[in-house]
N, C-alpha and C positions, 0 to 999 in steps of 0.2 A: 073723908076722902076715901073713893073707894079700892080697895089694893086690888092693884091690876093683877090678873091671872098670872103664873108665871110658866109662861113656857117653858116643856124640857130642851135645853141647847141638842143641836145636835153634835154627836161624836165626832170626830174624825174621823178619819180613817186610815190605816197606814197603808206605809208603798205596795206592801208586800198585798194586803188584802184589794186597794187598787191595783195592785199588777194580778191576781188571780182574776180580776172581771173581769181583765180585757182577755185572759187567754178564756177566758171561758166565752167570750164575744167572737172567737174563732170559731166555724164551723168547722165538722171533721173533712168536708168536703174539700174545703181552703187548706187545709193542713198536707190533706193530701197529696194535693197537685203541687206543695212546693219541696215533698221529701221526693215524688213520683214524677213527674213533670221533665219537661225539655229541657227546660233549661241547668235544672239539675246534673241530668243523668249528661248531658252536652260537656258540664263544666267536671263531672266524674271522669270523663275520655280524653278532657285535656289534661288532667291533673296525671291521669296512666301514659300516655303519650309524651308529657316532658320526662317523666320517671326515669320510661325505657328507654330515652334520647340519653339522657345521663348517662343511663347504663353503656350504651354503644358509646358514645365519649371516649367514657374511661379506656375502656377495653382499646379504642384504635390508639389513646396516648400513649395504653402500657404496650401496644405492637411498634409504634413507630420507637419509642425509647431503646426497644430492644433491637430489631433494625440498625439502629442507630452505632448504639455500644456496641453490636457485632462489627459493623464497617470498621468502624474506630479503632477494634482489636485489631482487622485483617489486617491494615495498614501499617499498622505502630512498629513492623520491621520489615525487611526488604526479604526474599526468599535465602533460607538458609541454604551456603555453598558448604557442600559436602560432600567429603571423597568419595571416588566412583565405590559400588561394595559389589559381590558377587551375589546380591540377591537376584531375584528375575524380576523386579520391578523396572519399568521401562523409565527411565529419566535423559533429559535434553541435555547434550553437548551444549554447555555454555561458554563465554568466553575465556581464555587464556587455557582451555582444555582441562576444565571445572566441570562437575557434572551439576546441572541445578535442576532441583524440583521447581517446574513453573507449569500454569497453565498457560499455554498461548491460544486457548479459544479453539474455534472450528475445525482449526488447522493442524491441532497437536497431534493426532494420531497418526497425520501425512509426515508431519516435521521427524517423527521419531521412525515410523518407516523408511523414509528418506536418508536417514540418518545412517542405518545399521545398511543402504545397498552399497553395493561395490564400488567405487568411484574410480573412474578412468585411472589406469596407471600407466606410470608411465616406462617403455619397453629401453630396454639396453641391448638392442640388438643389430645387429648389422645391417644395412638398408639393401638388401637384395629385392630384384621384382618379385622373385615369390610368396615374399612375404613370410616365411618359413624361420621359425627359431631356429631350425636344425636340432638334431640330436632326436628326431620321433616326433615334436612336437608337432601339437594340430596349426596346419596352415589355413590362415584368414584371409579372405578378401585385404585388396588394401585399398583405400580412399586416400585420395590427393585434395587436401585444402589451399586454394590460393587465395588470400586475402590481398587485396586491390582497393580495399575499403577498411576505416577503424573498425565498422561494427566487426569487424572478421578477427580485429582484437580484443573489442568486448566477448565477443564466443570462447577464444581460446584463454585467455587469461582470465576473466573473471567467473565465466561458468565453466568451461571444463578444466579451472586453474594448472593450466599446461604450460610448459617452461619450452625458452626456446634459448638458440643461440645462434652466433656466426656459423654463415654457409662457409665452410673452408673453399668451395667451387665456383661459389658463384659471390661476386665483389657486390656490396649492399644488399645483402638477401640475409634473412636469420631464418632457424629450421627448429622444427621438433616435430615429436612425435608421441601419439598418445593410443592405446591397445583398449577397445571394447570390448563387449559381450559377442558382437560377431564380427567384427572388421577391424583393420589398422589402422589410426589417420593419420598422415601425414600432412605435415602443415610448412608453406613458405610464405612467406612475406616479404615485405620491402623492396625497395627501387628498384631494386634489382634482378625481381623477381619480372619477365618482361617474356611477349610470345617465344621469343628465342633463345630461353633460358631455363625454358620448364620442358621436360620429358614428354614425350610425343607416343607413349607404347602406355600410359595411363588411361582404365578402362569404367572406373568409375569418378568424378570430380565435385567436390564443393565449392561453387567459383563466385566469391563475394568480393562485390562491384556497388560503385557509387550513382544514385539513379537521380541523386537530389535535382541539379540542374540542367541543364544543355549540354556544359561543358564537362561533366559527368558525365554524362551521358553516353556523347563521343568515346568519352575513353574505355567505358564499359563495351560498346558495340566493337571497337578496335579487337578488343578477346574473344567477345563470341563470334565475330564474322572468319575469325582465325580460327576456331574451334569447326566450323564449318566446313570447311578446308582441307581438313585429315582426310584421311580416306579409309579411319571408321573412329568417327569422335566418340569419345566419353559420353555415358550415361551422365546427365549434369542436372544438378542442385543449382539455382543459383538464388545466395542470398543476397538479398538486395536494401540498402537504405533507399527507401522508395522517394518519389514529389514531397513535398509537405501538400499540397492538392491534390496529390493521390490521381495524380495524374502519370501512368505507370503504363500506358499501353501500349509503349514503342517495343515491349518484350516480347510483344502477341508472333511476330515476324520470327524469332526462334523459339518456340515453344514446338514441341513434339507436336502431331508426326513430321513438320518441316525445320524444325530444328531442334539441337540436341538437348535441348530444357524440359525436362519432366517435369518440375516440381520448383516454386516459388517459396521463399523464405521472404516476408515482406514486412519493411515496417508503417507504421500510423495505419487508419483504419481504413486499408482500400477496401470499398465495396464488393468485389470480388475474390473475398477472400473465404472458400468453401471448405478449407480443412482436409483439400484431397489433392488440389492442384496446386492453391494460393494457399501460404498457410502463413499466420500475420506472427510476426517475430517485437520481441520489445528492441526498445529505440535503445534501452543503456547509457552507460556513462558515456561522457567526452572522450574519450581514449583520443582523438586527436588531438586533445588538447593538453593529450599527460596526466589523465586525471588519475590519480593512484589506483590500486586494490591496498583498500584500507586494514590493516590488522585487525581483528578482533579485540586485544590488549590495547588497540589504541581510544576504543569505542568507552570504557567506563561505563557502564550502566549508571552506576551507584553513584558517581560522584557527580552534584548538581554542577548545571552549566551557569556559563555566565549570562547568555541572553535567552530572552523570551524568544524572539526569531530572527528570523534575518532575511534581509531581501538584497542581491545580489542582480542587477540585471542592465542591459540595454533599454534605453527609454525612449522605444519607436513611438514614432507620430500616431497621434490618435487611437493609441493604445489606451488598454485600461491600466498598464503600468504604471501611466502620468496619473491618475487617480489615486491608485493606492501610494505612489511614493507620497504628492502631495498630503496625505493622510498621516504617515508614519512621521513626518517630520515636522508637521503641525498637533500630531495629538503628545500632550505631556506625556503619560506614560510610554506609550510606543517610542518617542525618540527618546526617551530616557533607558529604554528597557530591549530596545531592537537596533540588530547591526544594520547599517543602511551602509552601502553602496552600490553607486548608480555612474553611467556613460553615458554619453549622447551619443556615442559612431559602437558598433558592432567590432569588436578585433578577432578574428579567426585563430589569433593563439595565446597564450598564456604565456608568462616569462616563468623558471622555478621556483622564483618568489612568490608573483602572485599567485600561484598556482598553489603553493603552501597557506597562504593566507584563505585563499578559499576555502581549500579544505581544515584548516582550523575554524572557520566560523561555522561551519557544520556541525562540526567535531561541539563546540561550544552553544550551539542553539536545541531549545526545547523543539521549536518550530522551521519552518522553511518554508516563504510564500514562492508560492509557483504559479507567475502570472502565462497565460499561455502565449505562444511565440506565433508566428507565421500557420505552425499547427500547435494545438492545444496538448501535443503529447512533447515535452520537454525533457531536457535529458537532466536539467535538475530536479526530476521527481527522485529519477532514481538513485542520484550522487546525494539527496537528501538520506533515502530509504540504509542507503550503503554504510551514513556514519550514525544512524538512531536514532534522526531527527524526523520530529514527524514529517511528511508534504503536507500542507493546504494548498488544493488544485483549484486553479479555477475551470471548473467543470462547463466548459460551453460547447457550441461548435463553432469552427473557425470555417471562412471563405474557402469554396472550391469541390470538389466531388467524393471529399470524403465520406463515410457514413455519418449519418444526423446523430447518431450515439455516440460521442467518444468513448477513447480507454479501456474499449470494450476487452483487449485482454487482460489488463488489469484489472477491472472488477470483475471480472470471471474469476479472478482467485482472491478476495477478498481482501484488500489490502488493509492496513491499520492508519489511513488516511485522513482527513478532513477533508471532505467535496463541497467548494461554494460554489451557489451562482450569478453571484457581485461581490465584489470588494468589501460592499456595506453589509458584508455580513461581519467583518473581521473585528469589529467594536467587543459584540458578544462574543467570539470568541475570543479575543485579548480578558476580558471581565470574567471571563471562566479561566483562565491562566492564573491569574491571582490567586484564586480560592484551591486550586491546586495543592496537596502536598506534596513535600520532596519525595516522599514514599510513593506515590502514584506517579511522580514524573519519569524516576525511575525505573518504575516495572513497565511502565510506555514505552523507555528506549527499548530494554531489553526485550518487549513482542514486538517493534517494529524492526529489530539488529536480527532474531531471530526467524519473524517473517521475511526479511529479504531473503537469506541466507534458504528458506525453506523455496520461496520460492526461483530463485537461478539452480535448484537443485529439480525441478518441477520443468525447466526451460531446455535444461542439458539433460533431462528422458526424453524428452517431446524429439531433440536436436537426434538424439539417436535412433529414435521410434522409428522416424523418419526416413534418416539414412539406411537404417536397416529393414525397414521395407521396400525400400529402393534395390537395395542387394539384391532378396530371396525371392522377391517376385519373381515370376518365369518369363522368359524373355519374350 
């Protein structure tokens, strides 16, 4: 049998010597295009580009962090009160007659100038027509203020905080008197104050009159058609609670040169108001309704109130007020958390009670909604402003010939407000209420106690600006 050849078996081969073939079955061509290549160098620019994403990341976490814990320090106490010192550092009269270091924003430099000028004072002097202290002193003009109207108590009691008292002369009249930079005014009031009751040899007058309605009306024109009448009337002022429609042109018939009115003091936005002739005056508190001049020690900055807000109002037909009360006593927090009351009939006065109760729900609210009335300038903007509560306005225009801008003198001085223009924005800002600390709700009464206060201080220059260009003009 013949022995079969024997083949040599073949080897193996290991991995490693099969893995050399195949790199060596790469050309350098193929090698190239995949170290060189788009797609390479594509996925190199994404890998740099998440990198430096990273990088900007961090960097904006570590600025908001810090942001952050700054806020959180400013807060963490209320501004330290500290007695007044004889440095020359300028700091704000705060309440109880506390000096506080605060920023109040745009306004701080006006508020602390405001602060340090002269404030009317008030004369102890004899009431002669010449006006004369006696003994050398320089003689002033002297100005006669008749109030016929409350705003002419918002003027003398809350901006030129002037004191009055019984006419010993005259049965229902109270008097005072208060000494300017160039003139005297004197001031009467009350029922009693009437054409045949007031001094007839008066050469200058501030004569504030009610314009609201008809029956107003009447009784305003009863003094100036008697002022007409003299046989040389007073240079006259006349400031006036104008129409809520700004419906105001029964005035035109005495205005200079055919009648003795120079100059208009007007409230809401009558279109005509140029700041030479017509000069627009705020509306103010209630004063005919007794609404106080609130303390400053009765305001608390620092101690938190009891409600979120409060809505206080008449619930005219087909108002937006039926809206938002609906709102306030259907949403759980709001009725949980806001003073609601509401009337269906309008009352023209207050008893001392409710009139108390009012002003402690101010006194008590972080807020105070301010639905607009007849006209959208309301006198609870300001009785809000007065106890450190913010207003939220409803910012619209209301029916009639006003100007399409309201409140236009209040935002000319930049108020510390909430301006909506629906009800339905009041959701969000009740939801920012919450997240509020007590430390910011705080320093919010004290710029909005301080911005009122700055600005009736802004109202009573303008009030004498005025007057006193009225004087020294040449005849």
């Amino acid at each position: 049998m013949q022995r079969r050849s024997q083949q040599p078996t073949p080897k193996s081969k290991s991995p490693n010597q099969m893995s050399g073939k195949r790199k060596r079955s790469l050309s350098p061509s193929i090698v190239n295009d995949m170290t060189k290549g788009p797609y390479y160098i594509l996925r190199r620019v994404l890998v740099g580009v998440c990198f430096i994403q990273v990088i900007i990341t961090g960097f904006l976490a570590i600025c908001i962090f810090n942001s952050a814990f700054s806020s959180v320090r400013g807060i963490e106490s209320l501004p330290e009160v500290k007695p007044k010192t004889s440095t020359g550092k300028q700091k704000i009269k705060g309440h109880g007659g506390q000096v506080i270091d605060f920023d109040i924003g745009e306004n701080e430099a006006a508020i602390v100038l405001s602060q340090h000028e002269v404030k009317p004072n008030r004369l102890e002097v004899k009431w002669d027509e010449g006006g004369s202290n006696g003994g050398g002193a320089v003689t002033l003009p002297v100005v006669e203020m008749w109030s016929k109207a409350a705003i002419g108590t918002y003027l003398w009691q809350h901006i030129l905080e002037g004191e009055e008292s019984l006419d010993e002369l005259i049965p229902g009249a109270t008097v005072g008197e208060l000494t300017m930079p160039a003139f005297v005014l004197r001031y009467r009031s009350g029922p009693g104050i009437v054409p045949e009751t007031v001094p007839h040899d008066v050469t200058h007058l501030v004569l504030v009159v009610n314009g609201r309605t008809e029956e107003k009306i009447e009784h305003a024109k009863v003094w100036l058609d008697d002022l007409i009448t003299w046989e040389k009337p007073p240079v006259t002022i006349l400031l006036m609670l104008g129409n809520e429609k700004c419906e105001n042109h029964w005035i035109d018939k005495y205005m200079a040169p055919k009648g003795p009115v120079t100059s208009v003091l007007l409230t809401y936005d009558d279109p005509r108001v140029d700041q030479v002739t017509f000069h627009q005056w705020p509306l103010g508190v209630a004063t005919y309704r007794q609404f106080p001049v609130i303390e400053e020690e009765k305001i608390s900055p620092e101690a938190p109130r009891k409600y979120v807000c409060n809505l206080r109002a008449t619930l005219h037909p087909n108002s937006s007020r039926i809206a938002l009360h609906n709102f306030l006593k259907n949403d759980d927090f709001a009725s949980a958390s806001c003073f609601i009351s509401v009337r269906e009939n309008w009352l023209p006065n207050e008893t001392p009670e409710s009139m108390k109760d009012y002003v402690e729900s101010l006194l008590q609210s972080d807020l105070t909604l301010c639905p607009a009335g007849m006209n959208t300038e309301t006198y609870r903007v300001y009785e809000a402003l007065s106890a450190g509560s913010t207003p939220v306005i409803e910012d619209i225009t209301t029916p009639g010939n006003c100007d399409a801008k309201p409140w236009r003198l209040l935002k000319k001085h930049g108020p510390p407000v909430i301006w909506v223009k629906s009800w339905e924005q009041l959701p969000k800002i009740l939801a920012k209420e919450k997240r509020y600390s007590k430390q910011y709700k705080a320093l919010r009464r004290l710029r909005v106690s301080q911005w009122y206060e700055w600005f009736k201080l802004k109202m009573r220059d303008r009030f004498i600006s005025i007057v006193t260009s009225l004087l020294l003009r040449p005849a």
